[in-house]
GUDRENVO-427386 format. One record per residue: residue number from 1; residue in three letters; x, y, z of N, C-alpha, C in turn. Coordinates in nm, 3 decimals, decimal comma. Layout:
BEGIN
<r NUM ALA <X Y Z> <X Y Z> <X Y Z>>
...
END
This chain:
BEGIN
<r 1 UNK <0,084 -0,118 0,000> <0,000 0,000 0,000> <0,089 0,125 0,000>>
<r 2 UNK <0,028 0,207 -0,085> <0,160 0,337 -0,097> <0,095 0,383 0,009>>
<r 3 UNK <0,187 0,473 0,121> <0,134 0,593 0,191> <0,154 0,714 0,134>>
<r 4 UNK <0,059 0,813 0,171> <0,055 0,920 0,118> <0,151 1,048 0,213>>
<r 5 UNK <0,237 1,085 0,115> <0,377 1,211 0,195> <0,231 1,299 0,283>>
<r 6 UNK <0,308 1,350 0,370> <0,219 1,499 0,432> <0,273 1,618 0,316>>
<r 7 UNK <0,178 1,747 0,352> <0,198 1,839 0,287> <0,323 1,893 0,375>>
<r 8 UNK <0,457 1,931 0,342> <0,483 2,042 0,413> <0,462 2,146 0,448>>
<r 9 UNK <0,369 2,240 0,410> <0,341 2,387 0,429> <0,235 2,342 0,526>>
<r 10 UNK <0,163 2,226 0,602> <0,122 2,207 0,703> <0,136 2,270 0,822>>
<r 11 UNK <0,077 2,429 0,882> <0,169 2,482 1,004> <0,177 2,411 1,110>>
<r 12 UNK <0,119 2,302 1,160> <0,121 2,209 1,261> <0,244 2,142 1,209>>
<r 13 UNK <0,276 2,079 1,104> <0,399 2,003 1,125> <0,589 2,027 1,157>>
<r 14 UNK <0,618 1,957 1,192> <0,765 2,009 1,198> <0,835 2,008 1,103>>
<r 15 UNK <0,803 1,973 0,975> <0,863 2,040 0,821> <0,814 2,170 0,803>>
<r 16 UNK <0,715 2,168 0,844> <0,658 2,343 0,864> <0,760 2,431 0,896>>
<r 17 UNK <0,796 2,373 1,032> <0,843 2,480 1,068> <0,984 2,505 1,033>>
<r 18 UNK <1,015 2,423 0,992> <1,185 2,380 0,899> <1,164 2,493 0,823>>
<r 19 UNK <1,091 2,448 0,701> <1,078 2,553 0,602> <1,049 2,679 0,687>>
<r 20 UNK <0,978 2,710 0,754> <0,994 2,862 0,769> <1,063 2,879 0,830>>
<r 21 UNK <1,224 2,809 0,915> <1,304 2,915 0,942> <1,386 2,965 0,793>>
<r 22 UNK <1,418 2,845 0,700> <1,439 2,854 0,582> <1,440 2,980 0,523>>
<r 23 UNK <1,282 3,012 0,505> <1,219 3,106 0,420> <1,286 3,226 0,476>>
<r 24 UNK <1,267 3,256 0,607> <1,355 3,347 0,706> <1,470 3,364 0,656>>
<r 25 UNK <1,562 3,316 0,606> <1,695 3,312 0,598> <1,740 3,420 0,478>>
<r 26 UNK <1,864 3,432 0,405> <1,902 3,465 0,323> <1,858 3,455 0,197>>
<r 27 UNK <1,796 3,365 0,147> <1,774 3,358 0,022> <1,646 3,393 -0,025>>
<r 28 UNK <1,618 3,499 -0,074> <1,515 3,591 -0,096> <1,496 3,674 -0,202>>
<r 29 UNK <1,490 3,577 -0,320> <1,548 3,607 -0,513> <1,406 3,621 -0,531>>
<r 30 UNK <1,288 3,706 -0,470> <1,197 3,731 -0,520> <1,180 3,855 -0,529>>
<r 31 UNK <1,093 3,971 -0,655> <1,122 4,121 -0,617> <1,013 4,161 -0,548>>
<r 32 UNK <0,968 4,296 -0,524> <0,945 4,308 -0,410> <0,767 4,281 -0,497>>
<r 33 UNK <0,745 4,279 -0,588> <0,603 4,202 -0,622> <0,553 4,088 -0,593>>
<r 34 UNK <0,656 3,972 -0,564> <0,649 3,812 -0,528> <0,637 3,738 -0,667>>
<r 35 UNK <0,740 3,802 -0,793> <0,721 3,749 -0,925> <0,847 3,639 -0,886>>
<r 36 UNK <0,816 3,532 -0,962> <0,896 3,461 -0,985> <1,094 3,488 -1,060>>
<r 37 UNK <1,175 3,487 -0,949> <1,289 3,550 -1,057> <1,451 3,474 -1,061>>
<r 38 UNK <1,465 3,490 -1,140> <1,595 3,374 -1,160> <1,702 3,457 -1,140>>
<r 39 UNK <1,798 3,395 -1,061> <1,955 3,455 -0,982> <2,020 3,463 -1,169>>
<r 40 UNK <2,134 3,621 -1,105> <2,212 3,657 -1,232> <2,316 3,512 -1,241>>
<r 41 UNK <2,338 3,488 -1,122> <2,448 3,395 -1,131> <2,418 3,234 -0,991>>
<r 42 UNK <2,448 3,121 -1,060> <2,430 3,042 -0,993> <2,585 2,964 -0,988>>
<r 43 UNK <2,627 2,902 -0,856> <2,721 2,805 -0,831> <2,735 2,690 -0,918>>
<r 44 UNK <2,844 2,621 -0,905> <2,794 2,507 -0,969> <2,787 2,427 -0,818>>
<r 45 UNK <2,781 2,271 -0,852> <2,756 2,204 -0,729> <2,803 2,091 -0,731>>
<r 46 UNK <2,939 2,032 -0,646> <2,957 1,935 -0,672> <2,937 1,765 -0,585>>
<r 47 UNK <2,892 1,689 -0,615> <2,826 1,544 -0,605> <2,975 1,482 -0,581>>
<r 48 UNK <3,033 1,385 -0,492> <3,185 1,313 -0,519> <3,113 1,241 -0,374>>
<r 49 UNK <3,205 1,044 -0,399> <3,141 0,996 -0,298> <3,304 0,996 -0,255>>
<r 50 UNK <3,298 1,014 -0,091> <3,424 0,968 0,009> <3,388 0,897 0,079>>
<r 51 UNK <3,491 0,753 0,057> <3,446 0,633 0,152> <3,326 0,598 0,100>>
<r 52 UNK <3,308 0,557 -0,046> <3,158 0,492 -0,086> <3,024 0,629 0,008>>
<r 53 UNK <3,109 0,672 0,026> <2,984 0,776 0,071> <2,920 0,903 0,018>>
<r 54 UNK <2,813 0,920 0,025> <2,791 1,040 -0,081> <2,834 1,186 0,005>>
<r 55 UNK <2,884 1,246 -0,088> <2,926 1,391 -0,042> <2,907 1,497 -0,120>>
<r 56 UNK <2,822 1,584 -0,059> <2,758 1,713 -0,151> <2,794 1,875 -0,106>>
<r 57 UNK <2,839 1,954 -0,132> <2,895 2,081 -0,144> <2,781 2,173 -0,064>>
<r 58 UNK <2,665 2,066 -0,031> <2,511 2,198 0,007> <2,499 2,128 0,139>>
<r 59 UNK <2,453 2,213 0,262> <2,462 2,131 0,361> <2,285 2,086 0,378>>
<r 60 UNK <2,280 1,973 0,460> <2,124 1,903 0,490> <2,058 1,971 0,514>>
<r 61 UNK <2,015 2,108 0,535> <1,939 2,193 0,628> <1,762 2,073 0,633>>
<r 62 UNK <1,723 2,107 0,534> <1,568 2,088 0,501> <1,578 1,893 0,497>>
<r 63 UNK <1,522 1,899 0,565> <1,530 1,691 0,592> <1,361 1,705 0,553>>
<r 64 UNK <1,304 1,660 0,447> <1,199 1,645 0,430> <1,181 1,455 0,366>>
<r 65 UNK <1,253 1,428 0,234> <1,182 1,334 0,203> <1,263 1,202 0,294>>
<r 66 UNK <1,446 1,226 0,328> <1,548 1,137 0,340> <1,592 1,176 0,489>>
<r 67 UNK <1,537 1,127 0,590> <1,596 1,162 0,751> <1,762 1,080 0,699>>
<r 68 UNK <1,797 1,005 0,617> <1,914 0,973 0,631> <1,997 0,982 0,553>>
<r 69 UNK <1,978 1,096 0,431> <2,079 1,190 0,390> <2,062 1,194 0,226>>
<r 70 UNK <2,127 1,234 0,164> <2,224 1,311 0,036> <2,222 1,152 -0,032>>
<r 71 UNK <2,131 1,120 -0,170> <2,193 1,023 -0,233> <2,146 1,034 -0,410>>
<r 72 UNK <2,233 1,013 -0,482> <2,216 1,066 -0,661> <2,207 0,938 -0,716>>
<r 73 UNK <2,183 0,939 -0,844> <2,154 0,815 -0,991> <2,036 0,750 -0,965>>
<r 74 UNK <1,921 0,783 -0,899> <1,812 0,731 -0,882> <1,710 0,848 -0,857>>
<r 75 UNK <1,577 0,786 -0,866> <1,506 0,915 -0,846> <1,412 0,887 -0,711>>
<r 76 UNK <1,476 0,853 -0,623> <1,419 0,836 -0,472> <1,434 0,935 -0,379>>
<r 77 UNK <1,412 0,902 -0,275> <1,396 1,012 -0,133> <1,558 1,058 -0,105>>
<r 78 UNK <1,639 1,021 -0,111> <1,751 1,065 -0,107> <1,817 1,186 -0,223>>
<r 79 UNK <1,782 1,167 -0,297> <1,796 1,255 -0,444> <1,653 1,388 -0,390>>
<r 80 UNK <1,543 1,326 -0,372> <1,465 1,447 -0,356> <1,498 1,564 -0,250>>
<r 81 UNK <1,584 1,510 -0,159> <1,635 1,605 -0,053> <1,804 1,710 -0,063>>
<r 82 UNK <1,827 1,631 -0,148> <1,957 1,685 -0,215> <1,893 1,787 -0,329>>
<r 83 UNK <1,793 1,737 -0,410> <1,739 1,874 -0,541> <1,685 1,981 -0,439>>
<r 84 UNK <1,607 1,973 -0,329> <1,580 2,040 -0,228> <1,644 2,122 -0,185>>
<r 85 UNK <1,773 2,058 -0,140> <1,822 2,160 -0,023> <1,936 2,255 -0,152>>
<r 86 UNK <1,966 2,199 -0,268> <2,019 2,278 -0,335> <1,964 2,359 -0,403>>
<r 87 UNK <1,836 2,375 -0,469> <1,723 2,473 -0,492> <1,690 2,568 -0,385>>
<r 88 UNK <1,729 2,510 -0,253> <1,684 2,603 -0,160> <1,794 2,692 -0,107>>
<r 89 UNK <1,927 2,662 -0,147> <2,038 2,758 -0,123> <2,022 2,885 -0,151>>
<r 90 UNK <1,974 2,887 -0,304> <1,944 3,035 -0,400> <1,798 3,060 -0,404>>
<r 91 UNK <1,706 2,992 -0,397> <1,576 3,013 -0,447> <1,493 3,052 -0,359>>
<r 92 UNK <1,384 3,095 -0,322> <1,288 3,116 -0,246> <1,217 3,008 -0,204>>
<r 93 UNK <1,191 2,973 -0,070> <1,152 2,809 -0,029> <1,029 2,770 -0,146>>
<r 94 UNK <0,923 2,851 -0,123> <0,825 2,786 -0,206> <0,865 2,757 -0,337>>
<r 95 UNK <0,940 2,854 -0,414> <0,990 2,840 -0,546> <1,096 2,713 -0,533>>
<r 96 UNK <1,164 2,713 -0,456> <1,282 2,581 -0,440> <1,170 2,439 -0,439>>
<r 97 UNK <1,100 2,465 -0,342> <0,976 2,284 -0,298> <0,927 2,263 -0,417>>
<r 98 UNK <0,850 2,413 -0,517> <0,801 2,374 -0,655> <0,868 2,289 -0,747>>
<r 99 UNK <0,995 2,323 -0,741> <1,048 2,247 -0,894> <1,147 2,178 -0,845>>
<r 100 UNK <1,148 2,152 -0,741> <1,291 1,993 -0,650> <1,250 1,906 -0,702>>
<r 101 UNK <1,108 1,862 -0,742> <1,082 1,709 -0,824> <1,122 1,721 -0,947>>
<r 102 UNK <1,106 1,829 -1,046> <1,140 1,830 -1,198> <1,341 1,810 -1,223>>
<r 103 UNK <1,366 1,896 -1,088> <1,539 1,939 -1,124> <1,624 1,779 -1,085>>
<r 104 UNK <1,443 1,675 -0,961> <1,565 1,549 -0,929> <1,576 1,535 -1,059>>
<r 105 UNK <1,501 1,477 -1,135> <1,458 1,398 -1,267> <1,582 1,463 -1,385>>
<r 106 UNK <1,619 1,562 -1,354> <1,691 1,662 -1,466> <1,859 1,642 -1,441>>
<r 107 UNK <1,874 1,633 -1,326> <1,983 1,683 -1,269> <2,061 1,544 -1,200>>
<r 108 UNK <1,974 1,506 -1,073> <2,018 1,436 -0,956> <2,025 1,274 -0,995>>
<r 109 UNK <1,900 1,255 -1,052> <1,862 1,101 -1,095> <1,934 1,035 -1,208>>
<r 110 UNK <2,000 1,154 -1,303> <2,071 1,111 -1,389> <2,226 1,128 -1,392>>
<r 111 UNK <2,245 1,165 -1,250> <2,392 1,170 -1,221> <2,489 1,054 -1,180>>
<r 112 UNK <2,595 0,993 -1,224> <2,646 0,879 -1,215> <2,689 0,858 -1,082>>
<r 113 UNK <2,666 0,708 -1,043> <2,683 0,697 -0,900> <2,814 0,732 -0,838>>
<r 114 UNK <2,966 0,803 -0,943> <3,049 0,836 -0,857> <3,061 0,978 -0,830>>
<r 115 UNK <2,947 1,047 -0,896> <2,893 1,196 -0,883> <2,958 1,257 -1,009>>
<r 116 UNK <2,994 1,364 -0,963> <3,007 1,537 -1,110> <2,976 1,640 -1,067>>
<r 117 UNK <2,930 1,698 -1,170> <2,921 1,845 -1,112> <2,810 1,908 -1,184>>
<r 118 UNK <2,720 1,973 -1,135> <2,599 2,035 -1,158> <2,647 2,148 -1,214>>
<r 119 UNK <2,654 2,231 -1,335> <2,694 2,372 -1,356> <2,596 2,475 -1,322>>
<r 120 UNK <2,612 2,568 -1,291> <2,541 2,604 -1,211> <2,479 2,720 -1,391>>
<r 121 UNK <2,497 2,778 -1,468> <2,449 2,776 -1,627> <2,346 2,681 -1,636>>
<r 122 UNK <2,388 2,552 -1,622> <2,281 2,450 -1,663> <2,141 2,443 -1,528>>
<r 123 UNK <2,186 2,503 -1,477> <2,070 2,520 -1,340> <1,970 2,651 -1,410>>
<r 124 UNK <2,044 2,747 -1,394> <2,011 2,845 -1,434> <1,935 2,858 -1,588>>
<r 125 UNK <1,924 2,776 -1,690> <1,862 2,741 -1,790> <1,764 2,642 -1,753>>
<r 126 UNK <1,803 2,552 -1,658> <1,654 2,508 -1,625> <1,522 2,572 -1,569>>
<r 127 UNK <1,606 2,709 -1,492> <1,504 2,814 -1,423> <1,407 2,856 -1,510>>
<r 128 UNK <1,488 2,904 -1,612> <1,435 2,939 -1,739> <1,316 2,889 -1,787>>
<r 129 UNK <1,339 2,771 -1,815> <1,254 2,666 -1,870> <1,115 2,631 -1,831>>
<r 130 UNK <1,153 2,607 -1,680> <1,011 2,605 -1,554> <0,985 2,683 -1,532>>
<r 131 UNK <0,989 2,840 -1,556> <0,961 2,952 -1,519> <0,806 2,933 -1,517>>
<r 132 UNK <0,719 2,985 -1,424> <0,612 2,990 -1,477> <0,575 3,101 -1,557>>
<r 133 UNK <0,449 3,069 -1,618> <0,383 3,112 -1,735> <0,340 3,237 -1,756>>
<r 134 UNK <0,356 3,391 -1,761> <0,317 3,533 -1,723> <0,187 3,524 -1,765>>
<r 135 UNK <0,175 3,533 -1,889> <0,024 3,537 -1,971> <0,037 3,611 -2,050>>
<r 136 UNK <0,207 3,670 -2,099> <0,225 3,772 -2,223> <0,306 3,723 -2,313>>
END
């Protein structure tokens, strides 16, 4: 039987409140309208395992899908928390939670199990891409 995830933006839950110290924080690439807006410049990001272990350049903050960490070349709970917390470095939380499922699939799931490097150009063209839709 599949179970069904909780919502995070739940204010009773304690992903709730994760994300909003989050949102609180530094990263605040929205203008002062609440339009959707893409950074002039993005990092790149690099994936390398030490000791068969995965090791990622972004730290865990946001533990939502993987309480037990950082994992790439698949498109599971480990990958969804890594597109997460690296969308959420630069992006605005809600804008980061929106498109962490499209960027695993793009980015994370198709990265080889001894890692690489995310360019941070190729991030930044994906912004592009998912941008949502103005109506002009």
């Amino acid at each position: 039987m599949h179970r069904r995830m909780k919502n995070p933006f739940n204010p009773k839950s304690q992903n709730y409140r994760i994300l909003e110290r989050l949102r609180e924080g530094p990263a605040t690439n929205m203008d002062e309208t609440g339009a959707y807006f893409i950074p002039e410049s993005v990092r790149d990001f690099e994936l390398r395992r030490v000791n068969g272990e995965p090791s990622a350049d972004v730290p865990h903050k946001l533990v939502y899908h993987s309480p037990t960490g950082f994992e790439w070349g698949y498109g599971g709970s480990g990958p969804a928390d890594l597109a997460l917390n690296i969308l959420a470095s630069f992006l605005p939380l809600r804008q980061a939670w929106a498109l962490h499922q499209p960027f695993k699939w793009r980015f994370i799931a198709t990265m080889p199990r001894e890692g690489g490097t995310i360019k941070g150009d190729d991030i930044r063209q994906f912004l592009k891409e998912n941008a949502p839709c103005t109506g002009e």
